[in-house]
N, C-alpha and C positions, 0 to 999 in steps of 0.2 A: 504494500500500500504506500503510493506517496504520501509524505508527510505534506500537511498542512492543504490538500488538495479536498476539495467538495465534495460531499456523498448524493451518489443519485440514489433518489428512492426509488428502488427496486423489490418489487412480488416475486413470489417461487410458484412459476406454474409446474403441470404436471411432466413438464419435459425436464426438467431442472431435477425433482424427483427421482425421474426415470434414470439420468447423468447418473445421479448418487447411486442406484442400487447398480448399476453397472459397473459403475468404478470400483464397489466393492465386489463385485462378484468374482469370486476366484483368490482371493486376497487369502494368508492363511496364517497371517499374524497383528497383532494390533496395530503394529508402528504403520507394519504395508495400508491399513485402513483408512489409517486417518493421515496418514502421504495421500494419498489418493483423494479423498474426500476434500482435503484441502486445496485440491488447485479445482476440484469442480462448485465449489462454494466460493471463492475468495472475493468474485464481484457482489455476490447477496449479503456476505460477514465477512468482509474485509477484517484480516487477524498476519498480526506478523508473531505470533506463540499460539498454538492450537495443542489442544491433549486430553488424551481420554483418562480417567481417571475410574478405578476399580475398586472396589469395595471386596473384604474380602468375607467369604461365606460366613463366618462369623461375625463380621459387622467390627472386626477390632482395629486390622488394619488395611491400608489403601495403596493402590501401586497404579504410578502413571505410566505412560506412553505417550510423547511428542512430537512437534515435529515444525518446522521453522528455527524461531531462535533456541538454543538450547540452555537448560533448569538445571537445578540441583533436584529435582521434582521428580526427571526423568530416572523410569528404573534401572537405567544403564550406573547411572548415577549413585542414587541413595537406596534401588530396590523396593523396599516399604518404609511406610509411614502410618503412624499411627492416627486413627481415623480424628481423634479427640483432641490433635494438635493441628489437623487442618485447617487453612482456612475458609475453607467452606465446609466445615464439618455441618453445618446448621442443614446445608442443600442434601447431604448424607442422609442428617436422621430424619428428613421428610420436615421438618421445620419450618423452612419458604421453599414455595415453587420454585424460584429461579431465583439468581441474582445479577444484580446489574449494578455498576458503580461506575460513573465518569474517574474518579482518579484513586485505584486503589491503595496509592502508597499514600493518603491521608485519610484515605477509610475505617475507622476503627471496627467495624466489622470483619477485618482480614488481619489486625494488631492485637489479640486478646493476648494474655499472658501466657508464653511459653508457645505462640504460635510459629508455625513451620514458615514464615513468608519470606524467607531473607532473599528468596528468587526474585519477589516483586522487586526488590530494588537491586538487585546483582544484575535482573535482564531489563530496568529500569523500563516495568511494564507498568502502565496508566490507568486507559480504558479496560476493562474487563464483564464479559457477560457467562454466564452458566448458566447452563441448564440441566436439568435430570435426565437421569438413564435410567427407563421404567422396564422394570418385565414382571406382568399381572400384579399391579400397583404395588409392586416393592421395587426401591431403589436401589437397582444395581450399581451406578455410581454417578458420574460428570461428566457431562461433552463444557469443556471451556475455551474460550475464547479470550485473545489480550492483544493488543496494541501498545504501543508506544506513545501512543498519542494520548490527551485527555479529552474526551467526552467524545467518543467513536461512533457509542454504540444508545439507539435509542430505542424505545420502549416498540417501538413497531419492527425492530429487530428480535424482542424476545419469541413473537410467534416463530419465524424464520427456524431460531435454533431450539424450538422447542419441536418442531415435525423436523428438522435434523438429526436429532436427537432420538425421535422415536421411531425414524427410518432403521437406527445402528442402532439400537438397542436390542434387537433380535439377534442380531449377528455378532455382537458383542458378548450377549449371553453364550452364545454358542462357541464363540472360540474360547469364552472363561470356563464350559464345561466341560472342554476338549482336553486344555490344562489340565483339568482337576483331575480327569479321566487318567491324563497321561503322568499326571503325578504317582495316584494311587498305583495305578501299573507299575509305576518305576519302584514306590515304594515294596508291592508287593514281589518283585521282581528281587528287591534287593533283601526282603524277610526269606525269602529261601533262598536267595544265592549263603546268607548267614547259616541260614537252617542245616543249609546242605554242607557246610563248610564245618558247623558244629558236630554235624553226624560223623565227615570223613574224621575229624580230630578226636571226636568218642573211637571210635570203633581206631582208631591208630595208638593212643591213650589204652585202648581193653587191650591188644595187639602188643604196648610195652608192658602192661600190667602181669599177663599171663608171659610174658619173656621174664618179667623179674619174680615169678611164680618158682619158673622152670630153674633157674640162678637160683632160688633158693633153697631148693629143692636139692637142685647138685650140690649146693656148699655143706648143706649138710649131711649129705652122703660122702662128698669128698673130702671133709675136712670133719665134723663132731663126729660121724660117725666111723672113720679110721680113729680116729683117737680113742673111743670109745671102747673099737673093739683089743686094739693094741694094751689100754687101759688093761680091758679083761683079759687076756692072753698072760700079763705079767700076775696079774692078780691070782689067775688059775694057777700060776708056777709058785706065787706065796702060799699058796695053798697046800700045794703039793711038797712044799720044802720050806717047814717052818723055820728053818736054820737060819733062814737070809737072814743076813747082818741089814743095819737101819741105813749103812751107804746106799745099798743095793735097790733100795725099796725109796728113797728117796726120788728117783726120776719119776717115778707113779704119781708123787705130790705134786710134782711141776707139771706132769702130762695133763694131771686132773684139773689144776691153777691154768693151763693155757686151754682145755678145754671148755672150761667154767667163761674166761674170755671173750672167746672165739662166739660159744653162744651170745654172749651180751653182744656182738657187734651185729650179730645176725638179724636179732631180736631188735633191735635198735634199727636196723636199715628195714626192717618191716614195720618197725610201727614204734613211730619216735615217743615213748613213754616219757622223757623228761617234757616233752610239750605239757602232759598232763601235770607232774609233780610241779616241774620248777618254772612251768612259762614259758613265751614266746623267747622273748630278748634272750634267756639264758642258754635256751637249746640251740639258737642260731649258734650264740659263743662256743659248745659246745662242739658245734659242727662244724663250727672253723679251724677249733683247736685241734681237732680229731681229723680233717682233711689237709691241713696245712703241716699238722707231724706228720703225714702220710706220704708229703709231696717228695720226688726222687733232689728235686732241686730247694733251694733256701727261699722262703716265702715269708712274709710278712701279711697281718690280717690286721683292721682297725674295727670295731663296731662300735659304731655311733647311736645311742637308743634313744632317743626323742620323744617315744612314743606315748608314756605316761600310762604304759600298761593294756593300753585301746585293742591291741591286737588278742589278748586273753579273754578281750570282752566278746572275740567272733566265736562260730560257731564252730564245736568241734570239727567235724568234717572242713568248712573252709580256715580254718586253722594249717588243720594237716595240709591242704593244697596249697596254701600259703607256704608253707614248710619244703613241699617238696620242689615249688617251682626255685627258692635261694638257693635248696641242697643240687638242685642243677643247674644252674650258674656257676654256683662253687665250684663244682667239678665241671663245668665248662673251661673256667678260668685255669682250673689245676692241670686238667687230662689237656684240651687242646690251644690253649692258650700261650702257653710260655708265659703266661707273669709271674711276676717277682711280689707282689703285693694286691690285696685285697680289701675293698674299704665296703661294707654292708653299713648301711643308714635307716632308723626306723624313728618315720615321724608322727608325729600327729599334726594334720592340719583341718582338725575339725569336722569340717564335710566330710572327709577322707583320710585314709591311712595310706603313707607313700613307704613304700619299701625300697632302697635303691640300691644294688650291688653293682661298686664299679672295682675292674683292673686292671691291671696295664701291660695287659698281653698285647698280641696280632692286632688287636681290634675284628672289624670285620670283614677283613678279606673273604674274596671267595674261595680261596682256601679252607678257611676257617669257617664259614657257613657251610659247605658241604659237610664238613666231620660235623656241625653242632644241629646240619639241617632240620632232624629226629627232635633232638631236644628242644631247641626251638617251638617246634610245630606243639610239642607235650603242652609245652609251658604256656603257650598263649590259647592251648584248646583248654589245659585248668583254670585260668583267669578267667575265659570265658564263662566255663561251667558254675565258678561262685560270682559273675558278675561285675567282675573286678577289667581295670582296663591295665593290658603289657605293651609297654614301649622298648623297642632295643634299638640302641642307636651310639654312633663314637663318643668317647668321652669329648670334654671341652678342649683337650689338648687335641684330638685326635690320635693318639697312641691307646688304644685301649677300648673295649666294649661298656657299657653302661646301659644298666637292664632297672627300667622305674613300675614299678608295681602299684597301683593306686586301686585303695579297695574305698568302695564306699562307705561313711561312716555309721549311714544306716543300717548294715548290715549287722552290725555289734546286738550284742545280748545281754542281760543280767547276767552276772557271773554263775547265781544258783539256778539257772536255766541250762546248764550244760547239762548234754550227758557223756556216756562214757565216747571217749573219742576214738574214733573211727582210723583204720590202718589205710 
C-alpha cells in the first residue's frame, strides 16, 4: 500500500469471493494461505502485516502465521503464545466481535499489563483490524490485519474481513485438524517406537540376567564346590588317620576361610545385601573399594554423597537397579577403560536424585562402545524400567566417559514402606 495515498471505497462481489476460495484451493499449509489470500485481497484490505492466528484446542495457547512484514508473532519466530497475554485475547474469548483501532500503538486495549505487543512497535504497525475465525460458533482464532499507516481501516471495512474470515475459516479448521491428526500419529508412532525399544532392552536385560544365572551357577560349581569337595577328601583322610599332627590339618582352616569368602563375593554379586543393612552411599563405597582392589592396574576412586540419604528412600527393586547400573560403569571404567581414577557423585536436587560416575579412561571411542555396547544398552533399558533418565556423554575435559543418572524425586518412599529387597 502507498503510504499517504487515498482509499477507494471498494464492495466484495461474488467474483472476488470466488478469487479467494481458488487461491486457496490446493494450499497445504497456513503460511501458503494466507500468501495467497493476501495478494487477492490487498485492493479490498489494503495491509502491509496480514496473519492468521490459532487458538489452541485447549483455549490456552495461540500460534500465528504471517506474511508481509515480518513479527516476533510469527511461529517461525516465538512458536506459541499464551492466549491471556495476547493482544487481542478479548476477540479469542468471544468478548467483541471484531476489533478495529486507527493507531494501535496508543491503544490501550493492545497495552494491558504483561501484554505480548512489543511487534506493534518493532514492525511500527498503526492501523489494525481483526476479525474472528468461527467454526459452529466457536472461535477458532484471528484473520488480522495492520498497516503502517494511522487510520486505514474503516468501519465498512469490518464487513469485508468478517466474510474473509469466514470464507478461511473452514479451511483453516481443516488444516489445524490435519496437524492435530499428524501430531497424534507422530506421537503414537513414537509410544511404540519406545515400547518397542523397551521390549528389545527387556528381553536383552532377561538375555544378560539368565547369562549371569548361568556365571553363577559355574562359579559355584567351579570354585565352592571344588573346594568343598577337596575340603571333604582331606576331612575323610582326618578321619581315617586320627594321628595328623595340627600342621597338617591346618590348610583345611584356610580352605574353609577362602571358601567361606569366595561364597560372600558370590552372594554379594547376586544380591547386594549391604544395600539392605548399611544403604545406598555405603554399598557404592563398598563396591568401589572391592572393584578398584581388584583392578590389575593402580586406580584411585573418590565418592562424593550429597545425597542426604534420598536414595534409601527409593524403592527396593529401583534401588537394586540403581545399584546395578554404577556397578556397571564401574566395571566399564575398570575392565575397558584404562583409567587411573574414578569419581561417583550422589546428589540430591530435590525434584530429582543425580547419580554421576565419571573416569578418565578412552572416553568414548568407538572402540570403546563396541566392548561396552551390551552394557550400555543394560543400563539405559534399567533407567528406563524405574523411570529414571541415563545420559552418557565425555567428560568436560574430554578425556574420559561420564555417565549422569537422574531418578525422579517422586519416586522415593517412607522408609517403613520397604520390603525385602529384591536380587
Amino acid at each position: 500500500m502507498e503510504k499517504g495515498a487515498p482509499r477507494t471505497e471498494l464492495s466484495m462481489d461474488m467474483s472476488q469471493i470466488l478469487s479467494i476460495l481458488n487461491a486457496t484451493g490446493g494450499q497445504l499449509d497456513f503460511r501458503s494461505v494466507i500468501q495467497a489470500v493476501s495478494h487477492e485481497i490487498a485492493d479490498l484490505l489494503p495491509h502491509d502485516h496480514l496473519d492468521v492466528a490459532l487458538v489452541s484446542t485447549d483455549g490456552v495457547m495461540v500460534t500465528a502465521w504471517e506474511t508481509g512484514l515480518h513479527t516476533e508473532w510469527d511461529a517461525s519466530t516465538t512458536a506459541r503464545t499464551r492466549v491471556d497475554i495476547s493482544p487481542i485475547r478479548d476477540l479469542f474469548s468471544g468478548k467483541v466481535k471484531f476489533i478495529i483501532t486507527d493507531d494501535a500503538q496508543v491503544d490501550p486495549r493492545f497495552h494491558f499489563q504483561g501484554a505480548f505487543s512489543h511487534a506493534i512497535f518493532a514492525a511500527n504497525l498503526h492501523a489494525r483490524l481483526h476479525a474472528p475465525l468461527k467454526v459452529e460458533g466457536r472461535v477458532l482464532g484471528a484473520l488480522s490485519f495492520s498497516t503502517q499507516q494511522i487510520g486505514t481501516y474503516r468501519l465498512s471495512d469490518v464487513g469485508h474481513a468478517l466474510i474473509v474470515a469466514d470464507i478461511l475459516s473452514p479451511y483453516f479448521f481443516a488444516l489445524q485438524q490435519g496437524e492435530l491428526a499428524r501430531e497424534r500419529e507422530l506421537r503414537q508412532v513414537e509410544a511404540e517406537a519406545r515400547a518397542e525399544g523397551l521390549r528389545t532392552g527387556a528381553l536383552q536385560l532377561t538375555e544378560e540376567l539368565e547369562n549371569a544365572r548361568q556365571a553363577l551357577g559355574m562359579d559355584l560349581h567351579d570354585q565352592t564346590l571344588a573346594d568343598l569337595s577337596r575340603i571333604a577328601r582331606v576331612m575323610k583322610r582326618i578321619v581315617e588317620r586320627p594321628s595328623l599332627k595340627g600342621s597338617e590339618i591346618e590348610p583345611v582352616q584356610e580352605d574353609i576361610e577362602h571358601c567361606i569368602r569366595e561364597l560372600r563375593v558370590i552372594i554379594d554379586n547376586a544380591r547386594p545385601s549391604v544395600l539392605q543393612f548399611f544403604g545406598f552411599g555405603q554399598a557404592v563405597e563398598a563396591l568401589l573399594e572391592r572393584s578398584v582392589g581388584k583392578s590389575s592396574t593402580p586406580m584411585t576412586y573418590v565418592l562424593i554423597d550429597e545425597s542426604d540419604g534420598r536414595l534409601d528412600e527409593l524403592p527396593p527393586n529401583t534401588m537394586v537397579a540403581i545399584y546395578r547400573i554404577v556397578q556397571e560403569a564401574i566395571n566399564n571404567a575398570i575392565r575397558h577403560a584404562n583409567a587411573s581414577s574414578i569419581k561417583v557423585m550422589l546428589r540430591d536436587r530435590e525434584a530429582s536424585i543425580d547419580i554421576v560416575v565419571e573416569d578418565d579412561g578412552l572416553g568414548l571411542s568407538p572402540v570403546s562402545r563396541r566392548r561396552t555396547g551390551g552394557g550400555l544398552a543394560n543400563m539405559h533399558t534399567r533407567a528406563s524400567l524405574i523411570g529414571a533418565e541415563l545420559r552418557v556423554a565425555q567428560t568436560a575435559s574430554g578425556a574420559g566417559t561420564r555417565l549422569q543418572l537422574t531418578v525422579p524425586g517422586s519416586l522415593t518412599v517412607p522408609h517403613d514402606s520397604h520390603a525385602e529387597p529384591a536380587s
